[in-house]
Structures are given as structure tokens and as C-alpha cells.
C-alpha positions, 0 to 999 in steps of 0.5 A, a space after each residue: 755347295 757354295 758358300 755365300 761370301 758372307 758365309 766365308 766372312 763369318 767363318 773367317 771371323 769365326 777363326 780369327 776369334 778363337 785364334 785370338 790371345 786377348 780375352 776382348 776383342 775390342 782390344 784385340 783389334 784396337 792394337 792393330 789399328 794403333 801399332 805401339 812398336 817401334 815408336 818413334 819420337 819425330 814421327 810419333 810423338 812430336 806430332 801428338 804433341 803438335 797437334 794436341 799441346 803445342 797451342 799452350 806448351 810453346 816458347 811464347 805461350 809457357 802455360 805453367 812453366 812448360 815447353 814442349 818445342 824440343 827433344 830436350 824440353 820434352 825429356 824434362 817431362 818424361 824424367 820427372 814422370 809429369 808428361 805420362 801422368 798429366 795426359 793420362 790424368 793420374 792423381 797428383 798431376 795437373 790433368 792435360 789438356 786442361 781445356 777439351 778432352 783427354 788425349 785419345 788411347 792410341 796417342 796416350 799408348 803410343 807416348 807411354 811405348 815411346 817412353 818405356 823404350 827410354 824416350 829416344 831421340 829418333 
């Protein structure tokens, strides 16, 4: 008997889901598409907030005091906890961006991983 090629996915998938350890897997597949591991701060980081902060958070601009140009400006943040909890909007801090929607997961993820590994400078 042959198998369609459709009847192979839909086994194939059949398998991946019952071998699979997230109970949702929507979840499941979001973590493959946004590897948390091994984060690193030059190739990870420092580009979300490039691309997502740096309009407001530069040398010129300061919008409320704060600059994210450095290692050494970003760690400020990280240390007193204000980084993780305004991009991920937590109550008690000034929700980033203020202007636009909130960082996408996998950027949030990839920030939070970066500092649970305790922020390094790679």
C-alpha cells in the first residue's frame, strides 16, 4: 500500500505530539522557534534594544534618566530589577515602550534568559 505524503506528515505529527513534554503545543513549538540558551548580550540582546529602545534611551535623548548605550548602562537596570519589569510590564514599573506595543515574547524571553544567566558581558 502507499502512503500519500500527507498521510506521512500527519503520522510524523501524530508522533511529535505525543512524544512531546509541553502540555500546549503552541508552547511547544514557540521555544523552538526562539532558542533561549545560551543568550548572549552582543548578539541577543543589544540588538532588541537597538532596535526597540534606543530612539528614547540614548546619551541625547535620556527619556527618564536612562541610558542603555553600554554593558555598563544596561547592567544598572538589570541590578535594580527596572529592565525586566518595565518590558514586561509588571505593576510598580513605568511600562516600555511607553509609545507602541510591548516587546514581542521571544525578545522578553531572550532578555529575561540573558539575565537569569547573570547578565554577562558576551
Amino acid at each position: 500500500m502507499k502512503l500519500r505524503i500527507g498521510s506521512l506528515l500527519f503520522i510524523a505529527i501524530c508522533f511529535l505530539v505525543i512524544g512531546c513534554e509541553s502540555e500546549n503545543i503552541e508552547e511547544y513549538f514557540a521555544d523552538a522557534e526562539c532558542p533561549t540558551d545560551n543568550v548572549s548580550f552582543q548578539a541577543d540582546v543589544r540588538p532588541i534594544l537597538d532596535s526597540h529602545c534606543m530612539a528614547c534611551h540614548n546619551s541625547l535623548a535620556q527619556l527618564g534618566g536612562v541610558v542603555l548605550e553600554s554593558y555598563e548602562d544596561v547592567l544598572v537596570y538589570v541590578e535594580n530589577e527596572r529592565l525586566l519589569g518595565s518590558i514586561k510590564h509588571l505593576p510598580g514599573f513605568s511600562p516600555m515602550p511607553q509609545i507602541g506595543t510591548m516587546l514581542d515574547d521571544c525578545s522578553i524571553g531572550k532578555i529575561e534568559a540573558w539575565i537569569q544567566s547573570g547578565a554577562p558581558d558576551n
